[in-house]
C-alpha positions in Angstrom: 7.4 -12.4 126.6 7.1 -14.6 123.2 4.0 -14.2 121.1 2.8 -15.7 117.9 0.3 -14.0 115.7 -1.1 -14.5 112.3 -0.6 -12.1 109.6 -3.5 -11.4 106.7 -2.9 -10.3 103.1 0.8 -10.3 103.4 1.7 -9.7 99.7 5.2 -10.1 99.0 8.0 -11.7 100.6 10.2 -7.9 100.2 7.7 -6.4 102.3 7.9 -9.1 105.0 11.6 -9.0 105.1 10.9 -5.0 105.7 8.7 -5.4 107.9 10.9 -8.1 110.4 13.7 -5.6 109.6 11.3 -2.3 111.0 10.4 -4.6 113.9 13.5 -5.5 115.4 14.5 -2.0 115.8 12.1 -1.2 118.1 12.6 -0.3 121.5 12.3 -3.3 123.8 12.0 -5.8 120.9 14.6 -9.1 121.7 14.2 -11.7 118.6 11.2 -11.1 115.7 11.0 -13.5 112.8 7.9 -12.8 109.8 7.5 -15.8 107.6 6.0 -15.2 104.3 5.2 -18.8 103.5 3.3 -19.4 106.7 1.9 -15.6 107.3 3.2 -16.0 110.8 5.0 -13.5 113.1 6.7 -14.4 116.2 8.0 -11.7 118.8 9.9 -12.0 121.9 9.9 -8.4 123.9 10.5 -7.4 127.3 7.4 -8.3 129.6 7.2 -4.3 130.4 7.1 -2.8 126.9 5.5 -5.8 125.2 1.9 -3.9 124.8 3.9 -0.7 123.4 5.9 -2.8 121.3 2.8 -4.4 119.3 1.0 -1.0 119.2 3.9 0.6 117.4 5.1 -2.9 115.7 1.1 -2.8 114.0 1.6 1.1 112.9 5.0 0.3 111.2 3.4 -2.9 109.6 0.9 -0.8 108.0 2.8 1.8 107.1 4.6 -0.6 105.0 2.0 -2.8 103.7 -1.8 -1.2 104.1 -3.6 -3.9 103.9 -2.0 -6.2 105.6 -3.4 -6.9 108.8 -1.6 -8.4 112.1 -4.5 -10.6 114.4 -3.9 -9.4 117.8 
């Protein structure tokens, strides 16, 4: 499955670049890509994990960067 969402207060392009790089580690995740200029994050995950996937890709997101929020 291949979602797009929309990222708020994304401050620097470092924490983006941590952020893509925390993602793609995950369990299940296929291809992730953050872009700092557009706030825009696109992840492909297997159809079976893909509700884990966001739940844990959102925790590692703000773990990184608190106030930056991922629209579901």
């Amino acid at each position: 499955m291949k979602k797009v969402f929309k990222v708020v207060d994304l401050d620097c392009a470092h924490c983006a670049q941590k952020m893509e790089d925390g993602i793609r580690k995950l369990d299940g995740v296929q291809k992730v890509t953050l872009s700092f200029l557009t706030q825009k994050l696109t992840l492909e995950a297997d159809d079976a994990q893909f509700d884990t996937v966001v739940k844990e890709m959102v925790k590692l997101c703000k773990k990184i960067e608190p106030d930056c929020e991922i629209i579901l």
